[in-house]
C-alpha positions as CSV (number, residue, x, y, z in Angstrom):
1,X,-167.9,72.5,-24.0
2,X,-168.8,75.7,-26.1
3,X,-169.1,79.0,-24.3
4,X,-172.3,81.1,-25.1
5,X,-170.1,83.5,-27.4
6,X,-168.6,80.6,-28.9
7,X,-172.1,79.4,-29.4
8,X,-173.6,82.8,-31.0
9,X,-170.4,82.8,-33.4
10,X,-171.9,79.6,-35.0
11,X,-175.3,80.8,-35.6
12,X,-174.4,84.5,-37.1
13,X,-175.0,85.2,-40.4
14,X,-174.3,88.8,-41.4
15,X,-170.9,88.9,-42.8
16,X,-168.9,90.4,-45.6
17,X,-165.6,90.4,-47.0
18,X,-163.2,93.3,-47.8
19,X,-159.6,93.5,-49.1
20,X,-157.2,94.3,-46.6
21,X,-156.1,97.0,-48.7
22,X,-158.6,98.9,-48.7
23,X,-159.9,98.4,-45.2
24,X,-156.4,100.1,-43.9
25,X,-156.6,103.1,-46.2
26,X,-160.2,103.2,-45.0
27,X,-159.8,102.7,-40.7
28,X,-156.5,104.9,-41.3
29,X,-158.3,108.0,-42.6
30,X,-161.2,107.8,-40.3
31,X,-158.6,107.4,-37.2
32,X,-158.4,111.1,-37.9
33,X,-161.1,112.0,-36.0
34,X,-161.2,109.5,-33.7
35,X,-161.6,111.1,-29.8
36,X,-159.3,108.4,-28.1
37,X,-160.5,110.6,-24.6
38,X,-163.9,111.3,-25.7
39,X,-166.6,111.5,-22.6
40,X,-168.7,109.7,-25.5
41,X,-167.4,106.1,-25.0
42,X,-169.0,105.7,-28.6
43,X,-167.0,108.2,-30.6
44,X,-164.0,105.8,-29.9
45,X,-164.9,103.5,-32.1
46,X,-165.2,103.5,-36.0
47,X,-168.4,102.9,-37.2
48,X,-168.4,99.7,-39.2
49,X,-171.6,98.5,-41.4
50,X,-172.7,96.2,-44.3
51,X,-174.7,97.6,-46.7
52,X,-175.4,97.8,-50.5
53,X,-172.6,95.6,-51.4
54,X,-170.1,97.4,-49.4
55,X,-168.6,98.3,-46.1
56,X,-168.9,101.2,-44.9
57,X,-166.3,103.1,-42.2
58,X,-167.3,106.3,-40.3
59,X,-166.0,108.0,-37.1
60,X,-166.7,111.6,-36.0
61,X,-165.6,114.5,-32.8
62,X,-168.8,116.0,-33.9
63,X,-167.0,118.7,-35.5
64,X,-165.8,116.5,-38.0
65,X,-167.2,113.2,-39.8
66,X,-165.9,110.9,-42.3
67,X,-167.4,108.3,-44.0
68,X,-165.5,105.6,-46.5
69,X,-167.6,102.9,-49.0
70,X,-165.3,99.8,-49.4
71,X,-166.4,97.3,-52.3
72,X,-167.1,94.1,-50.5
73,X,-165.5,91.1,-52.3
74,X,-168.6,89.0,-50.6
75,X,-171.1,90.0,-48.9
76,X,-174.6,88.2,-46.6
77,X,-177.0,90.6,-45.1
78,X,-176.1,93.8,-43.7
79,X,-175.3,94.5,-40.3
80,X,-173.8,97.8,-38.2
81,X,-172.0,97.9,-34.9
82,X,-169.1,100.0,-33.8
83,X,-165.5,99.0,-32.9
84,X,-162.4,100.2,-31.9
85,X,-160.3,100.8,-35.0
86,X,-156.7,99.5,-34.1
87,X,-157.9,96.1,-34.3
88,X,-159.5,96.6,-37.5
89,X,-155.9,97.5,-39.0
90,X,-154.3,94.7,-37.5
91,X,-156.5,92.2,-39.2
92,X,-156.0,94.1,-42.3
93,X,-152.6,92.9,-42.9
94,X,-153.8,89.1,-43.1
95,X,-154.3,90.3,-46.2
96,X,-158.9,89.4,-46.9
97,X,-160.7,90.5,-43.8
98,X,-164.0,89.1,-42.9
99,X,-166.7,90.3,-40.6
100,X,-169.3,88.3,-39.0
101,X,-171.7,89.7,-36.8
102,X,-172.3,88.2,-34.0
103,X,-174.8,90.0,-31.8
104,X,-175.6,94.1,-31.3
105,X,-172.5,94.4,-29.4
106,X,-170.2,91.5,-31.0
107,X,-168.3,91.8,-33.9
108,X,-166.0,88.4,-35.4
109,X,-162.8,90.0,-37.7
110,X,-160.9,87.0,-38.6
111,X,-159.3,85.4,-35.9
112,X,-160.0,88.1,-33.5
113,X,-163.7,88.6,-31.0
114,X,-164.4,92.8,-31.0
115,X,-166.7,94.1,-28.5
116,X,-168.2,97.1,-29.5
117,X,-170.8,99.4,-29.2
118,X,-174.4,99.2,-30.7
119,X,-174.4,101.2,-33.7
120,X,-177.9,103.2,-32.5
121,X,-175.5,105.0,-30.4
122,X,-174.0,106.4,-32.8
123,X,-174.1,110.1,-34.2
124,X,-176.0,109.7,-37.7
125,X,-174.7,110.8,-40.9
126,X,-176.3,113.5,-42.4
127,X,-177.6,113.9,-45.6
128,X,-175.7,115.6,-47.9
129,X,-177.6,118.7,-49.5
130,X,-179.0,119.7,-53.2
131,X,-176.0,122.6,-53.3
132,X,-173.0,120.0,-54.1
133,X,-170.6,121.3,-56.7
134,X,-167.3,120.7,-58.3
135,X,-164.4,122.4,-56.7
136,X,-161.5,120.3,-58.8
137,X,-158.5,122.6,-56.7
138,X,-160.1,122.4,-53.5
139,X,-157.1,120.3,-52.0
140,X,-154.5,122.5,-53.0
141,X,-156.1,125.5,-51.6
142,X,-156.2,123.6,-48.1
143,X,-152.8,122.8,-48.2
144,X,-151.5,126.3,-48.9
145,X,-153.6,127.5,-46.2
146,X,-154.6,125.5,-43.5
147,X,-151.2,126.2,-41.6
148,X,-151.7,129.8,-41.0
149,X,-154.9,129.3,-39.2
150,X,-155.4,130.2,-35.9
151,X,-155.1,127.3,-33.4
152,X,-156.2,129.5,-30.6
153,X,-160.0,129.6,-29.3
154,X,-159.9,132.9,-28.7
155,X,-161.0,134.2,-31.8
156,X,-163.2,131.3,-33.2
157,X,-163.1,132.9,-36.9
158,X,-159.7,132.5,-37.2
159,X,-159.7,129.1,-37.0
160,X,-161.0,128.3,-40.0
161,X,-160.2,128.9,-43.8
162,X,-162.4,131.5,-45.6
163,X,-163.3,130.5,-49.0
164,X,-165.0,133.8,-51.1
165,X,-165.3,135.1,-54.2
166,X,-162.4,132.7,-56.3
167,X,-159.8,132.6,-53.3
168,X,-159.4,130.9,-49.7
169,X,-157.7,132.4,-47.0
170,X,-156.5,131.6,-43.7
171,X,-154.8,134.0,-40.9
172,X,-154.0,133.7,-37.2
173,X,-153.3,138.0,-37.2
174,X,-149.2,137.1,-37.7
175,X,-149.7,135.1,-40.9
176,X,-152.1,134.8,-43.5
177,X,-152.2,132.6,-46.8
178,X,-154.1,132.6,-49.9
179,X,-154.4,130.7,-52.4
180,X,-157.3,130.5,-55.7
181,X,-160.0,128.0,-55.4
182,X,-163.0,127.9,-58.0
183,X,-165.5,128.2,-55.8
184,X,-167.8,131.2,-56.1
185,X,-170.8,130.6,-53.3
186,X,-171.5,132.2,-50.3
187,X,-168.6,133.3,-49.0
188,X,-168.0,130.4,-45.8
189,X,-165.3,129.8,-43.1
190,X,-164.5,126.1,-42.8
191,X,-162.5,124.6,-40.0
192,X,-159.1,124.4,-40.9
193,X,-158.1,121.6,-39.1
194,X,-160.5,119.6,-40.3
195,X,-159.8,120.0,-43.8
196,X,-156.0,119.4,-43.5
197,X,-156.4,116.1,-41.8
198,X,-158.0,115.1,-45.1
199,X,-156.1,117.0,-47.8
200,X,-154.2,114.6,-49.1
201,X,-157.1,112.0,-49.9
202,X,-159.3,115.0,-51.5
203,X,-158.5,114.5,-55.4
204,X,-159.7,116.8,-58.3
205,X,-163.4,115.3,-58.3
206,X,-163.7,117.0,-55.0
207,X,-167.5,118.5,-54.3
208,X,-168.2,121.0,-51.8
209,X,-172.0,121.8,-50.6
210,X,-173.3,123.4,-47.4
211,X,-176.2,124.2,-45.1
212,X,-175.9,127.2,-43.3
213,X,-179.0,126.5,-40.9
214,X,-177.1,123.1,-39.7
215,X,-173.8,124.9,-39.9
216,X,-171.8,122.6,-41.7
217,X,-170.2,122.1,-44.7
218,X,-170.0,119.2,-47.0
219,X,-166.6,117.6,-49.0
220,X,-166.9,114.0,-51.7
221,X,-163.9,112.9,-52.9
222,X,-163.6,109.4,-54.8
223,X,-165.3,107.1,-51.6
224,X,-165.3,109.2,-49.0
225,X,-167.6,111.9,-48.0
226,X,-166.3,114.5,-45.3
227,X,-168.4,116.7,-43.0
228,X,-166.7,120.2,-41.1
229,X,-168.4,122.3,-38.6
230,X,-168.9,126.0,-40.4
231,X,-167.7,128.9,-37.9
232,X,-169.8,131.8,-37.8
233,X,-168.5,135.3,-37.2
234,X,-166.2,137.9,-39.2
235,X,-163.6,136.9,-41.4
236,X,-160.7,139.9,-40.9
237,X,-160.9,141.9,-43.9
238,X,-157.4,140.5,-45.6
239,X,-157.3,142.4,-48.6
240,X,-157.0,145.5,-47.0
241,X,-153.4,144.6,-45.3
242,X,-151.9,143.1,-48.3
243,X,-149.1,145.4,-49.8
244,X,-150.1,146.9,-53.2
245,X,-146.5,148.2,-54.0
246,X,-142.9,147.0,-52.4
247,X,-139.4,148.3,-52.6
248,X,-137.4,145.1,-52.3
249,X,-137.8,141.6,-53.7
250,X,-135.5,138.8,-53.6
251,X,-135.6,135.0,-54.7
252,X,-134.6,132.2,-53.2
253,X,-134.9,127.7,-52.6
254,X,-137.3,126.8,-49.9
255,X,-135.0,124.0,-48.9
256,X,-131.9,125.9,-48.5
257,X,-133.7,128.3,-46.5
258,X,-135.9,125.9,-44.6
259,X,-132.6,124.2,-43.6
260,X,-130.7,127.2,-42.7
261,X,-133.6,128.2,-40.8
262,X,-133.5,125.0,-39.0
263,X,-130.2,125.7,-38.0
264,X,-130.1,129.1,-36.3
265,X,-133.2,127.4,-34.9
266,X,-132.2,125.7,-32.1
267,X,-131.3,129.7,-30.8
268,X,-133.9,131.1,-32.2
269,X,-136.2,129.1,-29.8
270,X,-134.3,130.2,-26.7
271,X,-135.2,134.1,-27.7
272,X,-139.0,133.9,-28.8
273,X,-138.0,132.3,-32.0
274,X,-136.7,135.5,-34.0
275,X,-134.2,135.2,-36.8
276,X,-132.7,138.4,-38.3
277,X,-132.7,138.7,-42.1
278,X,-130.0,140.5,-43.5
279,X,-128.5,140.9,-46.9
280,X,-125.1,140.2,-47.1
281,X,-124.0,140.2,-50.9
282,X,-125.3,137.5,-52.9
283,X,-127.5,136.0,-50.0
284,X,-129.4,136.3,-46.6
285,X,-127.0,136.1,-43.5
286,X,-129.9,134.7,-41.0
287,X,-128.9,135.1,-37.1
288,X,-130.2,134.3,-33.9
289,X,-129.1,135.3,-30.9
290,X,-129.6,134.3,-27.0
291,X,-127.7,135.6,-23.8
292,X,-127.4,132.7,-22.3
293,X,-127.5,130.3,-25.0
294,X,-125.4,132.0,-27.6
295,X,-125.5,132.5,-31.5
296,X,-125.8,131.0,-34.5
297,X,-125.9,132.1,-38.6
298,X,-126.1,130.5,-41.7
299,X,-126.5,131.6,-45.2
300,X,-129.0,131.4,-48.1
301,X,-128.3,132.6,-51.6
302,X,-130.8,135.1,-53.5
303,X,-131.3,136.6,-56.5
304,X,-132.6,140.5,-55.4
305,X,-132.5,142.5,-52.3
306,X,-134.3,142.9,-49.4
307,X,-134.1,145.1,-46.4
308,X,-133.5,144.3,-42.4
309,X,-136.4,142.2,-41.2
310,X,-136.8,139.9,-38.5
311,X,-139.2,136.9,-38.0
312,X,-140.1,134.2,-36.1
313,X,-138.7,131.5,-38.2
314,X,-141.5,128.5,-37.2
315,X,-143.7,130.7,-38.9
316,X,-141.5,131.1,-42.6
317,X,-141.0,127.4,-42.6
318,X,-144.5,126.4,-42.1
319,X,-145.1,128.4,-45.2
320,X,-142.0,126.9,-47.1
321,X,-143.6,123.9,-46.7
322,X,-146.5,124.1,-47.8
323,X,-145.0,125.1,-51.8
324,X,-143.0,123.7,-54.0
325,X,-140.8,125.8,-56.7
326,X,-138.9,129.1,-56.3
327,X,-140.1,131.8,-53.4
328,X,-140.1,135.3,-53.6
329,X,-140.1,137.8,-50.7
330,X,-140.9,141.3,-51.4
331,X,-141.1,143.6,-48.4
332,X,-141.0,148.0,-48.4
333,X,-139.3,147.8,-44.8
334,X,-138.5,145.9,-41.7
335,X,-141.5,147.1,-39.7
336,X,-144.1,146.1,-42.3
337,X,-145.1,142.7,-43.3
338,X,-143.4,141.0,-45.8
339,X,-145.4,139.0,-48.7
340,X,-143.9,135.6,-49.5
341,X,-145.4,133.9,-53.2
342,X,-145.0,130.6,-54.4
343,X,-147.1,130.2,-57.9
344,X,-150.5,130.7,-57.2
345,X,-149.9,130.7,-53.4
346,X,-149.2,134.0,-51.4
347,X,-148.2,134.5,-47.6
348,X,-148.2,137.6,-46.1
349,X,-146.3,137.3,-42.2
350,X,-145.8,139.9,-40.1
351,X,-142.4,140.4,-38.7
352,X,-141.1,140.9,-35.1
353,X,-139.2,144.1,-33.3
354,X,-135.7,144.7,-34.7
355,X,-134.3,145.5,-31.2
């Protein structure tokens, strides 16, 4: 005897069919944002709809939004619901996945049954605005950037990436990155966490818009089109603290140092994470010590000089890597910041009491 949901899964008729492929890369990005504890039961699920020939995946925290167009291989009517997204991935790997609607709240995916949420309930996309233009570096000023953003609340401006006049900039007052970006609006601070979930899907046809008055900002990239959550407030005035002349300068490999500073590390984290910085002929003896732990050192070669500095080390590898190539550190003294550059990229950290 059929069940009533059995029954319903006869009679629907809004389907459409998606390569597997794509649907993965698709649920996968939009997982990002996800709120698995959300108190909004809806912003669990993806939002999953037919329409125009393709499917289309969304999900949002309301400070964040993604949206995806898939090209449906077939396609009958249009429908939207929402789902949770793990499911949506497993049936991806079969390979062609086909959705059926079955009611408001009932969504067939292959073999499997998905209750979901009506898609009324969920947050609407906006609009994207009239002020949309080409930024073709825009994901390679995020990555060189994003990391030194605040992830404290206490000073909401910091946790976001300023992008003014030709250059983005991020700083959470012990480090702050910079990097050019050919954008040349308003001058707007974007939530840096937001952007870096999505960095690496943001290709050189990137477009970047905004609307001030909604406080958001707006990112297309190939199918998908991103919304962040603009943060009002002061940007620090960056240029101001950024060393004009220096006395040392010395070059060295980001992996031989991001290894050796991985290895005085595990002391390093016992005593507030500071490494010492010493030259020692041809290289940097880096040491960290603890009472009760004890010591550690390791060496990285340079070409230059550079004077007694200490600094928390988390801090030097989350800028090492974030480049690639050759680094330079030029510094005047130990109890000024030093400026690390990469290319195009700069990083100015402060550095901690000599003792």
């Amino acid at each position: 005897m059929e069940t009533e949901l059995e029954m319903k899964v006869v009679v629907a008729t809004a389907s459409c069919v998606v390569s597997g492929k794509d649907l993965t890369k698709a649920v996968q990005a939009a997982k990002k944002v996800v709120e698995k504890r959300s108190t909004l039961p809806v912003l669990q699920n993806v939002f999953v709809a037919s329409s125009g020939g393709s499917l289309i995946i969304s999900a949002t925290n309301l400070e964040v939004g993604v949206l995806l167009h898939i090209p449906c291989v077939s396609s009958q009517f249009e429908f939207a619901i929402t789902v949770p997204p793990e499911p949506l991935i497993a049936a991806a790997k079969s390979g062609r996945v086909e959705f059926t609607l079955i009611d408001e709240t009932t969504l067939k995916v292959n073999g499997m049954i998905l209750k979901g949420i009506e898609a009324g309930d969920f947050p609407p996309f906006p609009e994207l605005p009239d002020n949309m233009r080409p930024i073709p570096d825009l994901a390679d000023a995020i990555k060189h950037t994003a990391f030194a953003a605040s992830k404290e609340y206490a000073r909401p401006v910091l946790l976001g990436i300023q992008f003014d006049n030709g250059t983005a900039a991020a700083t959470d007052g012990f480090t702050l990155a910079t990097h050019p970006v050919h954008y040349s609006g308003d001058p707007l601070v974007i939530l840096a966490s937001g952007l870096a979930k999505f960095a690496n899907i943001i290709g050189d046809d990137a477009r970047l818009g905004y609307e001030t008055h909604r406080g958001l900002a707006y990112i297309t990239s190939g199918n998908m089109t991103l919304y962040c959550i603009l943060i009002t407030g002061r940007f620090p005035d960056w240029k101001s603290i950024v060393p004009k002349k220096t006395e040392h300068s010395a070059t060295f490999d980001p992996d031989a140092m991001i290894a050796a500073l991985q290895s005085v590390g595990a002391i390093a984290k016992e005593s507030n994470n500071r490494v010492m910085f010493v030259q020692d002929d041809d290289s940097i003896l880096l040491s960290a010590k603890d009472n009760d732990t004890g010591s550690a050192t390791a060496n990285v070669s340079i070409t230059g000089d550079i004077a007694q500095i200490a600094f928390n080390f988390k801090y030097v590898i989350e800028y090492l890597k974030s480049i690639e190539g050759r680094v330079t550190i030029k510094m005047s003294n130990g109890r000024q910041a030093a400026l690390f550059e990469c290319g195009k990229s700069t990083c100015l950290i402060m550095p901690m009491f000599l003792g």
